[in-house]
N, CA, C and O atoms as a DFTB+ gen file, in Angstrom:
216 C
 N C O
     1  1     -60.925      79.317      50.800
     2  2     -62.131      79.508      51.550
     3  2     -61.777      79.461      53.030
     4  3     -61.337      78.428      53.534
     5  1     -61.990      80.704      53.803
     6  2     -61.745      80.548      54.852
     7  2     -62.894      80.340      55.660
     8  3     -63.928      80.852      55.230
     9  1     -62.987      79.467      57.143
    10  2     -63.887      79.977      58.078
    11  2     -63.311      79.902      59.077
    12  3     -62.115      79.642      59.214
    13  1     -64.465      80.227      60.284
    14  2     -64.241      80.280      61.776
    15  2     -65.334      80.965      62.101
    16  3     -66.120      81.534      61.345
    17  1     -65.358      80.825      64.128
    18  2     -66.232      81.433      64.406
    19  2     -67.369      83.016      64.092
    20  3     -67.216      83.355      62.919
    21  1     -68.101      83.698      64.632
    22  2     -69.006      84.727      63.963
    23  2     -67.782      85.771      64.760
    24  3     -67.073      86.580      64.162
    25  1     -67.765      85.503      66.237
    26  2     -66.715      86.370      66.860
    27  2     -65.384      86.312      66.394
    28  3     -64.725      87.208      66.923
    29  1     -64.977      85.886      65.916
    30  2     -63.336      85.540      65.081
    31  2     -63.302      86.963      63.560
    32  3     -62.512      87.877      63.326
    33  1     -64.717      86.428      62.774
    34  2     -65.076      87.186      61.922
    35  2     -65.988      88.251      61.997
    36  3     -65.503      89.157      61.321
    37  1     -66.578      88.445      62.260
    38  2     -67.238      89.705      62.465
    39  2     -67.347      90.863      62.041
    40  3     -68.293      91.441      61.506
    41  1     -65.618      91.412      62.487
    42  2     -65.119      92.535      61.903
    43  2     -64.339      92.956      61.297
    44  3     -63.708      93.999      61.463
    45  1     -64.231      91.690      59.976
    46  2     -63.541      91.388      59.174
    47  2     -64.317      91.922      57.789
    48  3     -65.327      91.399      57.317
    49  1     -63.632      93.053      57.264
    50  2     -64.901      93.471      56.224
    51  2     -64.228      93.563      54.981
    52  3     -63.152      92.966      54.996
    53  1     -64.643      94.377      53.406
    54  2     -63.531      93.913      52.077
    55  2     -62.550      95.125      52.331
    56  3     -62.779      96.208      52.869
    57  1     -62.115      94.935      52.126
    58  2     -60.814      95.892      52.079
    59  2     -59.363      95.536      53.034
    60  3     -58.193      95.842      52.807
    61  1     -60.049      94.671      54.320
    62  2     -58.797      94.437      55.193
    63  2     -57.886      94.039      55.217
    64  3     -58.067      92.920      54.738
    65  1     -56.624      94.152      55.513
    66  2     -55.461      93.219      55.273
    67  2     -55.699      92.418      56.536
    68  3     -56.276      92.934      57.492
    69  1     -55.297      91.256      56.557
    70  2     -55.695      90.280      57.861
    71  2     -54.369      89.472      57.915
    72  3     -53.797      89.012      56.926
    73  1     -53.969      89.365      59.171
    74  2     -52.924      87.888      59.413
    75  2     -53.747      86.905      60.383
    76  3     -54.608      87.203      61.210
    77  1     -53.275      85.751      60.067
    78  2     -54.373      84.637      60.367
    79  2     -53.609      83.628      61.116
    80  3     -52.437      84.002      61.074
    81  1     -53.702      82.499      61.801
    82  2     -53.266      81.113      62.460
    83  2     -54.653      80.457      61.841
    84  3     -55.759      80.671      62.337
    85  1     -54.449      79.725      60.820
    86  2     -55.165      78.860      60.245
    87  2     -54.833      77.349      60.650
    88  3     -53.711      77.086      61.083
    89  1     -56.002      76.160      60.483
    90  2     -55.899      75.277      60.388
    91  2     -56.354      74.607      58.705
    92  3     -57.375      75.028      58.161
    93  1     -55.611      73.723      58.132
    94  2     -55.610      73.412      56.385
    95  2     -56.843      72.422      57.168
    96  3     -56.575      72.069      58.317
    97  1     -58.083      72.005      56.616
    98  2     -59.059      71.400      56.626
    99  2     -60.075      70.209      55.619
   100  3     -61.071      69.517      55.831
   101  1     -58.849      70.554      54.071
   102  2     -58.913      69.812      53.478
   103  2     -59.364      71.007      52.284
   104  3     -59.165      72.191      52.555
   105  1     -60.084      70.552      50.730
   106  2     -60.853      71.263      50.253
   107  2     -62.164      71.483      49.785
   108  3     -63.012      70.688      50.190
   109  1     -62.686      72.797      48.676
   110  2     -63.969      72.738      48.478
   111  2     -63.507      73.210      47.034
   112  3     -62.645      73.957      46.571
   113  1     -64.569      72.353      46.538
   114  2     -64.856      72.382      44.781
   115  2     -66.483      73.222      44.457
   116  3     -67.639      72.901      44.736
   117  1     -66.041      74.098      43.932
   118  2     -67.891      74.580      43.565
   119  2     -67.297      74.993      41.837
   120  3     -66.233      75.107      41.229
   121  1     -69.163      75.138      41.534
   122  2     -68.650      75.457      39.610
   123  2     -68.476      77.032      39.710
   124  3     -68.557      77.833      40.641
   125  1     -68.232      77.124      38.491
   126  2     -67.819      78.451      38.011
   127  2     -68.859      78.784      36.947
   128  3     -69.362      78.012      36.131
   129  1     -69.060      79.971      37.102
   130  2     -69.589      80.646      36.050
   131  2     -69.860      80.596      34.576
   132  3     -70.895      80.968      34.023
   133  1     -68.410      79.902      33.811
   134  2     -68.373      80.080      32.921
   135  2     -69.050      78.216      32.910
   136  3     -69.216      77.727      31.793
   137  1     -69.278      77.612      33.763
   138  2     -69.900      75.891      33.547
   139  2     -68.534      74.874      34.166
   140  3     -68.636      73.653      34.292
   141  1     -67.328      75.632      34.492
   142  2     -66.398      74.763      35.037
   143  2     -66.014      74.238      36.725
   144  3     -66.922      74.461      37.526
   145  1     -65.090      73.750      37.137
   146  2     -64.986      74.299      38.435
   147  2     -63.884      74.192      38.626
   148  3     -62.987      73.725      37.925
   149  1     -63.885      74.871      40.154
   150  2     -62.123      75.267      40.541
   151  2     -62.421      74.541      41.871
   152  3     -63.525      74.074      42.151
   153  1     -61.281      74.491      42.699
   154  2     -60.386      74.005      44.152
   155  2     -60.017      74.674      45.108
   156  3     -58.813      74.932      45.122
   157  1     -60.579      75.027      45.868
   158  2     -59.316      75.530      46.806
   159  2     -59.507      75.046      47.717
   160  3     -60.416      74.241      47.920
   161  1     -58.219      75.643      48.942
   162  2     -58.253      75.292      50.346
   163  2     -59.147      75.672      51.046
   164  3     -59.651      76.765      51.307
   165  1     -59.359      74.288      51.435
   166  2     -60.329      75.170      52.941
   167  2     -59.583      75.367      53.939
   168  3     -58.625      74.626      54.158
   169  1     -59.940      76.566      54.845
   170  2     -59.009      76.959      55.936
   171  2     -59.764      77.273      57.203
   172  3     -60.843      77.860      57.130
   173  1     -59.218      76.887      58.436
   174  2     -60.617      77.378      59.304
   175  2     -59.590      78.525      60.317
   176  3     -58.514      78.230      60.835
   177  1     -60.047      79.393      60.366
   178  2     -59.270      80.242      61.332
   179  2     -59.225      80.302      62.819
   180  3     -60.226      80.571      63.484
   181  1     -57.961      80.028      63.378
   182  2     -58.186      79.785      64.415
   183  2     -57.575      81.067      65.593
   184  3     -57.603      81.093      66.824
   185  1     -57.077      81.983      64.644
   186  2     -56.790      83.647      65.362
   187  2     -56.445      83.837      64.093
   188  3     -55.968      83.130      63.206
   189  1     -57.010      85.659      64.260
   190  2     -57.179      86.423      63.577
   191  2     -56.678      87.751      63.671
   192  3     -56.952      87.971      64.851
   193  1     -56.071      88.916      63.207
   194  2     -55.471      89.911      63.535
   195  2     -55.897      90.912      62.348
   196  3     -55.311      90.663      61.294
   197  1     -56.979      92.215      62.292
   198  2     -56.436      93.235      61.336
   199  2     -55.829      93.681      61.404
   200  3     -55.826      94.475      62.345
   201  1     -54.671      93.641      60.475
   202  2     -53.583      94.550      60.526
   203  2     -53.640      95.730      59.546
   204  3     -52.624      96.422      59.470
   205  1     -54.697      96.046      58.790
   206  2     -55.045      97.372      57.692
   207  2     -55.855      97.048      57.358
   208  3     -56.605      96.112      57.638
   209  1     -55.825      98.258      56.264
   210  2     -57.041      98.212      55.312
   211  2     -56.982      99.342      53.870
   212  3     -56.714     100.539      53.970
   213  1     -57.292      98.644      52.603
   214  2     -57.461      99.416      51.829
   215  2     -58.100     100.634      51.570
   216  3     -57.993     101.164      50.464
């Protein structure tokens, strides 16, 4: 799970390839679909670069 500012993200849309300077922030647990749940990192971005796109 990444975040950061609205200007950081913005123009960050699906398809992009992105390189990032993240900060690790700890994590977030939410359920799943099927009734379980998963983990991941949280990440907060602290620069951002598109470098492509699908």
């Amino acid at each position: 799970m990444v975040t950061g500012t609205v200007p950081l993200l913005v123009n960050v849309v699906s398809g992009d390839f992105v390189t990032m300077y993240v900060e690790v922030s700890g994590s977030h647990t939410y359920s799943t679909t099927l009734g379980g749940e998963t983990t991941v990192p949280k990440l907060n971005a602290l620069m951002l670069d598109v470098t492509g796109s699908n």
